[in-house]
C-alpha positions as CSV (number, residue, x, y, z in Angstrom):
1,X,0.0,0.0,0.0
2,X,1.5,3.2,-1.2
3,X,0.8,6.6,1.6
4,X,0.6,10.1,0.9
5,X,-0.4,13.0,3.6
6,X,-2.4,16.2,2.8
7,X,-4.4,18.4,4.4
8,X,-7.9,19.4,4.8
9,X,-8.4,22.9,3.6
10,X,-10.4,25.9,4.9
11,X,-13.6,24.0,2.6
12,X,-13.0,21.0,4.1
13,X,-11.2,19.6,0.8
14,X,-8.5,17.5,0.1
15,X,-6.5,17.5,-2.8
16,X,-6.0,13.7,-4.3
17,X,-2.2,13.6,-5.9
18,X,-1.8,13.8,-9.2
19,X,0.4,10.4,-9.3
20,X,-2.7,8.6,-7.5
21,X,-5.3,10.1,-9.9
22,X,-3.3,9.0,-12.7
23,X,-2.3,5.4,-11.4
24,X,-5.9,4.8,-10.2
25,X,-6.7,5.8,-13.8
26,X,-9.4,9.0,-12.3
27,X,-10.5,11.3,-15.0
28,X,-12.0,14.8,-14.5
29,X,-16.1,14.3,-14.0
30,X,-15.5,10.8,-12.7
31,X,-17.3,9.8,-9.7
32,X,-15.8,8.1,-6.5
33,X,-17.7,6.1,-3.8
34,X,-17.1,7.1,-0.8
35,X,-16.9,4.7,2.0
36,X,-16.0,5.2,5.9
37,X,-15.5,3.1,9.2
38,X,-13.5,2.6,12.4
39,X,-11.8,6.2,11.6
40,X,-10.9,4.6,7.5
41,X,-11.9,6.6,4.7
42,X,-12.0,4.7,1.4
43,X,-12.2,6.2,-2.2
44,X,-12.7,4.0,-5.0
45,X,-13.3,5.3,-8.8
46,X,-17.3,4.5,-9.0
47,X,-17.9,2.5,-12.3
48,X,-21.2,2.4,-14.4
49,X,-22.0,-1.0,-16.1
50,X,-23.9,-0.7,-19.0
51,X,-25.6,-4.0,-19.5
């Protein structure tokens, strides 16, 4: 598991680096799911099927 620390800014935002978004293969106007638990925040890139 790779790390990387930022933080929150004054909007409560957090930047995601630019070698995750492009490794994780995120695009502008994706959408990420969101999850949370025990204090664990997860983001995963939120894919449509079309079937």
């Amino acid at each position: 598991m790779k790390k990387a620390i930022r933080k929150i800014d004054s909007a409560n935002r957090v930047r995601i680096p630019k070698n995750v978004i492009e490794a994780l293969g995120i695009s502008k106007g994706d959408s990420l799911e969101i999850f949370y638990e025990d204090k664990k925040l997860i983001l995963k890139k939120f894919i449509i099927n079309n079937y």
